[in-house]
C-alpha positions in Angstrom: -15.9 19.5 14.6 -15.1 15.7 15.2 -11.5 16.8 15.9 -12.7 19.1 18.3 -14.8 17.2 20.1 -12.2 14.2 20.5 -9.7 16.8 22.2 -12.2 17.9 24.5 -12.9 14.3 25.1 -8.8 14.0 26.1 -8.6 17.4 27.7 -11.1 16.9 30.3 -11.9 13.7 31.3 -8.6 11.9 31.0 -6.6 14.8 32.0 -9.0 14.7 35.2 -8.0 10.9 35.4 -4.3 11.8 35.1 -4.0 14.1 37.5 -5.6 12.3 40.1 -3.8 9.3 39.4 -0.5 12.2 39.8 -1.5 13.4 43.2 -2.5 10.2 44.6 -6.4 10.5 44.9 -7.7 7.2 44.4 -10.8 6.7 42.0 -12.8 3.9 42.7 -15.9 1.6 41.5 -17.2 2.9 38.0 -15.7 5.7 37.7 -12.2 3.8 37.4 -13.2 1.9 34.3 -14.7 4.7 32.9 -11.7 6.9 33.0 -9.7 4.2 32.0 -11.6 3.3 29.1 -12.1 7.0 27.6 -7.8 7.5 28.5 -7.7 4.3 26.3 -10.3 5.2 23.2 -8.7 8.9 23.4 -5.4 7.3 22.7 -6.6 5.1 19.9 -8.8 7.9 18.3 -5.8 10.2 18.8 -3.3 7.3 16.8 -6.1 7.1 14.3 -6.6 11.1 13.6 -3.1 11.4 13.3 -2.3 8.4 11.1 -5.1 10.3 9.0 -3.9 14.0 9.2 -0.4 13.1 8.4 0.8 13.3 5.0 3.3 10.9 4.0 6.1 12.0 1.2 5.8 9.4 -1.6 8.7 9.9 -4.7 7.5 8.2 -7.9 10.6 7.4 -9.8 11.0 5.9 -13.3 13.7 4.0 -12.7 13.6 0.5 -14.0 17.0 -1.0 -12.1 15.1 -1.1 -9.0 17.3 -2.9 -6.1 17.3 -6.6 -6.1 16.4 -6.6 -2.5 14.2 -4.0 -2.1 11.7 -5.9 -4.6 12.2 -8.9 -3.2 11.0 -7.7 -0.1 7.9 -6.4 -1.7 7.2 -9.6 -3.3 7.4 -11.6 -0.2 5.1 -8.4 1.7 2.5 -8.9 -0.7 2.5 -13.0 -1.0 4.1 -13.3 -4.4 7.1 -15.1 -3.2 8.4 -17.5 -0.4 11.5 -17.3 1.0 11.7 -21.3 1.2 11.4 -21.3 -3.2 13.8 -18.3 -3.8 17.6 -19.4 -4.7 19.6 -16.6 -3.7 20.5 -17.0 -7.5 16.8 -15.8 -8.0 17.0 -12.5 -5.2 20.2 -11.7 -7.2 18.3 -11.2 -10.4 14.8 -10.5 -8.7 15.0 -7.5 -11.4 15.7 -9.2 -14.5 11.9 -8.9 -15.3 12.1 -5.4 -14.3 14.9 -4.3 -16.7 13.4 -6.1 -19.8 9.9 -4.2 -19.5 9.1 -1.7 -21.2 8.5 1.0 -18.4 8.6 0.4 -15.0 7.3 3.1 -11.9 7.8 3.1 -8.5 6.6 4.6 -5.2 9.2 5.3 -2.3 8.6 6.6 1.2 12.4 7.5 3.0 14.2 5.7 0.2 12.4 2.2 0.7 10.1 0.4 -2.0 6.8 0.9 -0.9 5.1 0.2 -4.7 5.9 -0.4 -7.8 4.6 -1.4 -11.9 5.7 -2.8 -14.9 4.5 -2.7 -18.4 4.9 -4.4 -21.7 4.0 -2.3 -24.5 4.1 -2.2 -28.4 3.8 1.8 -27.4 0.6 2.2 -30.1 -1.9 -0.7 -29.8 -1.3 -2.7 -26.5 -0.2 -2.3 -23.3 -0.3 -5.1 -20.6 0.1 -4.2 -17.3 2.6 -6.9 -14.8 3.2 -6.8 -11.5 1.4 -4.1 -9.7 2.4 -4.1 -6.1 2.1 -2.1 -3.2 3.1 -3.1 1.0 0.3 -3.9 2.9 0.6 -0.6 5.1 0.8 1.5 2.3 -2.7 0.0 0.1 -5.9 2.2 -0.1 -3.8 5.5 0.2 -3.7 6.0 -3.6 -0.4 4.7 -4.5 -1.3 1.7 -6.8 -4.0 4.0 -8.7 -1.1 6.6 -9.1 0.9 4.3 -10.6 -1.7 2.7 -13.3 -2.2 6.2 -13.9 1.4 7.2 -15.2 1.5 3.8 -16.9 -1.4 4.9 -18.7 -0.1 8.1 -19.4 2.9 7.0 -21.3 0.2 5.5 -24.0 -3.1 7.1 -23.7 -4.3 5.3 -27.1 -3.5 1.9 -26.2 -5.3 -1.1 -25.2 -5.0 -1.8 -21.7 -4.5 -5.0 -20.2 -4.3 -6.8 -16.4 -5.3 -10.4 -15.9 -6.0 -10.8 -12.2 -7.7 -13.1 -9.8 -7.9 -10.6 -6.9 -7.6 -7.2 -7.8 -10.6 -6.6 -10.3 -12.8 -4.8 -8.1 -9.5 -1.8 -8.0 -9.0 -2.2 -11.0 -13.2 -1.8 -12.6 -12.8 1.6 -9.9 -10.3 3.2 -12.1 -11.9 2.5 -15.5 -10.9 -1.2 -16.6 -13.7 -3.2 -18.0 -14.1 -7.1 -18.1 -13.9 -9.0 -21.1 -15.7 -12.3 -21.0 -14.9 -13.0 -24.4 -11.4 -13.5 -23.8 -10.0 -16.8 -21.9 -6.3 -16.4 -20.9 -4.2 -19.8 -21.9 -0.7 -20.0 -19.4 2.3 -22.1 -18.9 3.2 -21.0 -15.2 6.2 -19.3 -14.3 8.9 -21.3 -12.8 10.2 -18.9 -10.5 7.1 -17.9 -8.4 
């Protein structure tokens, strides 16, 4: 219905607009911004319907070699890197961290890292999530809860872990609770 009525919004009065503005017929006082306006929200609306109704192909892979400089990429989308502290020693081995997990998924739209996890697990009793990261464009479409959910998958029995400062609220929606009891002690990585 609310498709419907946003094409008949486009088919009448903005195709009247066009076609005056075609054959030369000069609309003048109100009636100007109004048809401008609605050819304006009808093109909006019709950017935002179809940004909606079209499905985009995500491949999840398995792969944990992912390209150096596809991940870098990410990393700097998302914030977790600066282009001013990487070496290019550092975006030549962005992966290292990758390779030594123990499983690693990733989302890709036309061959091009849009997401990607990694895990360290003892396989039976704990699994601690790393690294969950998805562009900017591609967030709240269900990528990111995909792939916690094949993480969790590959060890439904285990403990889960994530320590995060700004993702709890996604992560409480798909089942992860907080523990107060535990405080997290850190020496900081170098590299980020």
């Amino acid at each position: 219905m609310f498709l419907l009525k946003c094409r008949y919004i486009e088919s009448s009065a903005v195709r009247q607009y066009k076609i005056a503005k075609t054959v030369g017929v000069r609309i003048e006082g109100e009636s100007t911004r109004c048809f401008r306006l609605l050819e304006l929200l009808s093109w909006k609306l019709t950017n935002w319907l179809l940004r909606g109704l079209c499905m985009i192909e995500i491949e999840y892979r398995d792969q944990k070699d992912l390209p150096c400089d596809e991940l870098y990429k990410l990393f700097l989308a998302v914030g977790w890197a600066k282009d001013e502290n990487t070496t290019q020693m550092m975006r030549d081995n962005f992966n290292c961290a990758f390779l030594a997990s123990t499983f690693v998924f990733s989302a890709w739209v036309d061959n091009h890292l849009v997401g990607c996890i990694r895990v360290l697990s003892d396989l039976h009793f704990r699994s601690i999530i790393y690294d969950l990261a998805v562009l900017p464009e591609y967030q709240k479409q269900g990528i990111g809860t995909e792939l916690v959910h094949r993480c969790i998958n590959m060890c439904p029995g285990s403990e889960w872990l994530v320590q995060t400062d700004c993702a709890k609220g996604f992560y409480e929606t798909i089942g992860f609770k907080k523990n107060s009891e535990d405080d997290f002690l850190m020496i900081p990585c170098k590299w980020f």
